[in-house]
C-alpha positions in Angstrom: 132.8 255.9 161.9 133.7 254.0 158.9 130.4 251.8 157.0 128.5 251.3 160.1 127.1 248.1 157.7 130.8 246.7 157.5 133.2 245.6 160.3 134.0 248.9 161.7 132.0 248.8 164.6 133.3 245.3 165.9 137.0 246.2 165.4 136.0 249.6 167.2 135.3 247.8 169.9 138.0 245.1 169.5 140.2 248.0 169.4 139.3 249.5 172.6 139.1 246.0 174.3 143.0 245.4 173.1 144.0 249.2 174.9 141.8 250.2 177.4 144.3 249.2 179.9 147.9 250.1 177.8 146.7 253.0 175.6 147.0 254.7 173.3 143.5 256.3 174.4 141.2 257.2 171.8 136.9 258.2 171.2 134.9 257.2 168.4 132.6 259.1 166.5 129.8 256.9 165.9 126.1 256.0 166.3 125.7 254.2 169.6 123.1 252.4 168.3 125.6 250.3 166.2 127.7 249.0 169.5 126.8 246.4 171.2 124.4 247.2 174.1 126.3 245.6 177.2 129.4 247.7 175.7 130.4 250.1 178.6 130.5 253.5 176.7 130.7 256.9 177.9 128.9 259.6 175.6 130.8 262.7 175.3 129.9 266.0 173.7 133.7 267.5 173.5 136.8 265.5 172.5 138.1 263.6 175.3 139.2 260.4 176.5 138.2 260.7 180.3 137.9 257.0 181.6 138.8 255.5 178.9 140.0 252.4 180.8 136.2 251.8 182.0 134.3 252.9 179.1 134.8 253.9 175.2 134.3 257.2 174.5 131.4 258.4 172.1 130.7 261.3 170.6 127.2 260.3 168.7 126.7 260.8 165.1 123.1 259.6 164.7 122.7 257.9 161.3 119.4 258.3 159.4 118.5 254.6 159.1 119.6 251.4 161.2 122.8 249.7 160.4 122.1 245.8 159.3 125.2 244.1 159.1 126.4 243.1 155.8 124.0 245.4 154.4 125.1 249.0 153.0 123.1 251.5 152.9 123.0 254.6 151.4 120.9 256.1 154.0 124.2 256.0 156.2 126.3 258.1 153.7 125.6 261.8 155.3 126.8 260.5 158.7 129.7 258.8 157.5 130.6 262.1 155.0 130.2 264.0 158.1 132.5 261.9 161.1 134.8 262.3 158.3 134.4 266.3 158.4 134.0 266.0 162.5 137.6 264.0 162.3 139.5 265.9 160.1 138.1 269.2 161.3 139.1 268.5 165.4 142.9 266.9 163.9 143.3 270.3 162.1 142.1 271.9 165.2 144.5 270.5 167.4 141.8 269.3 169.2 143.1 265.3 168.4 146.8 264.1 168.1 145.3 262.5 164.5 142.0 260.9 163.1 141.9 257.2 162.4 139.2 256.0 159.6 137.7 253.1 159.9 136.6 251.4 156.0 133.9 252.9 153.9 132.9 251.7 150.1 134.5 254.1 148.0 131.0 254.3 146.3 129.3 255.6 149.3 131.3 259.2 148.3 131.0 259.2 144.7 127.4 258.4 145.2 127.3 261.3 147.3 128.6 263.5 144.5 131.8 264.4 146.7 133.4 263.3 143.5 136.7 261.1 145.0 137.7 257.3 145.2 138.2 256.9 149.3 138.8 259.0 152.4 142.1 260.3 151.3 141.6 262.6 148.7 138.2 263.9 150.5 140.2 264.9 153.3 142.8 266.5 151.5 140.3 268.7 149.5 139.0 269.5 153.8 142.2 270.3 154.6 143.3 272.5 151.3 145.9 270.4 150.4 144.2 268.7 147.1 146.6 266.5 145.0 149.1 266.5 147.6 148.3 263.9 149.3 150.3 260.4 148.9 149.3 257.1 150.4 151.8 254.8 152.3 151.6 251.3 153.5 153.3 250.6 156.3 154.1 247.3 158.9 157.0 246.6 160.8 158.7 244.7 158.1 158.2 246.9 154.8 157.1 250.5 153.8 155.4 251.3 150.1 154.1 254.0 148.3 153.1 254.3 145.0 152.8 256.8 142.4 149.9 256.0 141.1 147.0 254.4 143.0 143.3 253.7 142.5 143.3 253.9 138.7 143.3 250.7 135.9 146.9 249.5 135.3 146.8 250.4 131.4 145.6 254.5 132.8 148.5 254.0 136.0 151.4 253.2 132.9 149.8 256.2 131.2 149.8 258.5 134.4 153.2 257.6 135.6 155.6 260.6 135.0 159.0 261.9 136.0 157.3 264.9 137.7 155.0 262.5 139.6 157.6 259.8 141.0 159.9 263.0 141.8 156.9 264.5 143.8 156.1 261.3 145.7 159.4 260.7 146.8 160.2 264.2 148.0 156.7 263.7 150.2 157.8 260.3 151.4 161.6 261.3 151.9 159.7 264.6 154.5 157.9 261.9 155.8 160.2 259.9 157.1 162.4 262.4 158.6 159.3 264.1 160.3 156.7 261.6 161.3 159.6 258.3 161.3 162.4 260.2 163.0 164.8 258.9 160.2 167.7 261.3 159.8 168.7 260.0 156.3 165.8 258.4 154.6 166.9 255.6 151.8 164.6 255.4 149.0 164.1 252.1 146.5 162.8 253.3 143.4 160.7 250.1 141.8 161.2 249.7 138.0 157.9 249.6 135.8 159.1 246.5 133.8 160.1 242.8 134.0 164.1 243.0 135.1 163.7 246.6 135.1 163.7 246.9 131.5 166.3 245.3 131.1 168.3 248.4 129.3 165.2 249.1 126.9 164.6 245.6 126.1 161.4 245.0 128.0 160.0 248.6 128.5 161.5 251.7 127.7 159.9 253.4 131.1 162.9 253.3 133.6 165.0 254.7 130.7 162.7 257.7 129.9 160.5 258.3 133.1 162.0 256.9 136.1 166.0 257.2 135.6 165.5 260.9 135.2 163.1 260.9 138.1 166.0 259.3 140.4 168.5 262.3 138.6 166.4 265.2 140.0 166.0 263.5 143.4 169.5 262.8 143.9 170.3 266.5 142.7 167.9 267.2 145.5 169.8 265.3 147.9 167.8 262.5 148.1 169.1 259.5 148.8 167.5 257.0 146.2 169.1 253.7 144.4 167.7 252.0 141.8 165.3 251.6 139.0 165.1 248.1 140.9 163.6 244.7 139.3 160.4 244.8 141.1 160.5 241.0 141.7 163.4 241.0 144.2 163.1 244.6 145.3 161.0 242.8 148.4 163.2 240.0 149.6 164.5 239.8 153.4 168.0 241.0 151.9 167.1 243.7 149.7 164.8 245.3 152.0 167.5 245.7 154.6 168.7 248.2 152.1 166.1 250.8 152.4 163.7 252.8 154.5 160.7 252.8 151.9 160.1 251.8 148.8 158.9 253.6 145.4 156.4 251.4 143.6 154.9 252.9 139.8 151.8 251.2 141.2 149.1 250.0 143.2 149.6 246.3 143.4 153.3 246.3 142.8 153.3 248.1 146.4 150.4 246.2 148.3 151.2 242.8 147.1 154.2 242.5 149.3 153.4 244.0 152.3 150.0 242.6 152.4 152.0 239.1 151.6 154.0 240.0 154.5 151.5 241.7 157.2 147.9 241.1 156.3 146.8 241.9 159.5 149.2 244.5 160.6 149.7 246.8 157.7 148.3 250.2 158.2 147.7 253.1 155.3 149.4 256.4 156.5 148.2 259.5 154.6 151.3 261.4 154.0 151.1 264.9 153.0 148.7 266.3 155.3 148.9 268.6 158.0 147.6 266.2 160.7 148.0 262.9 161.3 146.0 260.5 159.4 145.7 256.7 159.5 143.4 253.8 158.7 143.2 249.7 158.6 144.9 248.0 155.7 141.3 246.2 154.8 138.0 247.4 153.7 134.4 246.6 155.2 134.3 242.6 154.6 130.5 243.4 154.5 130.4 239.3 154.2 131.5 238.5 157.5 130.4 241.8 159.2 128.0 241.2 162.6 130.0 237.4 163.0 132.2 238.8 165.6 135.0 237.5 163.9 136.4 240.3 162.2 140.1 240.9 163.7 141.0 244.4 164.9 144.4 244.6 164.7 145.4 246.6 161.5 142.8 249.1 163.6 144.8 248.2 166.4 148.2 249.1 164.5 146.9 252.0 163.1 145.7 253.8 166.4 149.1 252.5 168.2 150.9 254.1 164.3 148.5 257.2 164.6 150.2 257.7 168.0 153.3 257.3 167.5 153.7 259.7 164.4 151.7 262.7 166.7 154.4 262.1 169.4 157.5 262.2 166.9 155.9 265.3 165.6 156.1 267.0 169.1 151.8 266.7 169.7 150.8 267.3 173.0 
């Protein structure tokens, strides 16, 4: 469902617009009430995807107050708590290839005293798999994942830890042999530090935390070069040179691909039992209800969604 106050209705229904006729097929689970009224829907009561060329699927989620656009409410935050537990619960049934999100306000959870920042650790506490979960941005040109996410950059320098890059990269190298269909996965490892450190002079970091980091993978057999200086790790050249890359945190990892892909970049939850994806974006509660909102990061992240539950052999 996503904030039925924010743009996720519209790009639902952009969505569905762009692949009614090519596919991949999918059903929302959302209040009716918030899709436009000459929208051909088809209410359902069971996942399916039956007519999908004529009509988007709906299985309704009624929410306890009307959804002004541009205007969050907490009245809305049961229903969206719960399409999250309808989502995740049907993926894990093998009842859906994968569950997309649409964008919430990370406040809407908290609020609810389901104490995490965002979808992803929510549904990773669902599914049992709590503090396992890592977060990858992916476009056509560039995949990122950082260590450390949704924290302040002073508490992300204090987090960062040999055991944590090793973990992330072991998750991402799985990844991309199961859900990528790359054989050999090549992993860039970002340095923390201006040049890397430059051997200690600018940062001790890659010394201490991230060079043994890189020791223990490649004992592992994972194929990783670096500590790289983070400001040419991204450049046409050097990202020939690998399948992902290893950022120490959030920005250092979004700031390029969003640079690159704005509207194409997609978040893959990696780490999880069932397929999850979402938009690169959040609800733009500002231009929500304009019909101007563009779908395609929804778009990429249904057609991503897809194509990861095929290369894991989902019916």
């Amino acid at each position: 469902m996503g904030d039925p106050a924010g743009i996720a209705p519209e790009i639902t229904v952009g969505a569905w617009r762009a692949l009614r006729e090519s596919g991949p097929a999918f059903f929302v689970i959302a209040d009716p009430a918030t899709l436009p009224v000459h929208l051909p829907i088809h209410l359902i009561d069971h996942p399916s995807v039956t007519g999908f060329g004529h009509a988007l699927p709906v299985l309704p989620l009624r929410l306890a107050a009307p959804a002004l656009p541009g205007s969050p409410d907490f009245a809305h935050a049961p229903a969206i708590i719960e399409s999250i537990r309808i989502a995740t619960n049907l993926a894990h049934r093998h009842l859906a290839r994968g569950m997309v999100t649409n964008p919430i306000t990370k406040t809407t959870l908290t609020q609810s005293r389901i104490f995490h920042n965002g979808h992803t650790g929510f549904i990773a506490e669902l599914l049992g798999v709590a503090g396992e979960e890592v977060m990858m941005l992916a476009c056509p040109h560039l995949r990122v994942v950082p260590v450390t996410v949704h924290v302040a950059l002073r508490e992300a320098v204090a987090q960062l830890s040999t055991a944590a890059i090793v973990a992330t990269a072991i998750t991402t190298h799985e990844s991309l042999i199961q859900d990528f269909g790359i054989k050999a996965p090549r992993l860039a490892i970002a340095g923390l530090n201006p040049h890397a450190g430059e051997n200690g002079l600018m940062g001790r970091e890659e010394i201490e935390i991230i060079e043994p980091a890189m020791a223990i993978l490649r004992a592992g057999g994972v194929r990783v070069s670096g500590p790289h200086p983070p400001d040419t790790l991204f450049t046409p050249s050097a990202r020939q040179n690998y399948d992902a890359a290893i950022c120490m945190y959030h920005d250092q990892a979004l700031i390029p691909l969003k640079t690159l892909d704005r509207d194409g970049g997609v978040n893959v939850t990696l780490g999880l039992p069932i397929v999850r994806t979402s938009p690169d974006h959040g609800t733009a509660f500002d231009i929500a209800g304009k019909n101007i909102a563009n779908p395609a990061s929804l778009i990429s992240a249904i057609k991503l969604a897809d194509q990861i539950a095929t290369q894991r052999g989902s019916p």
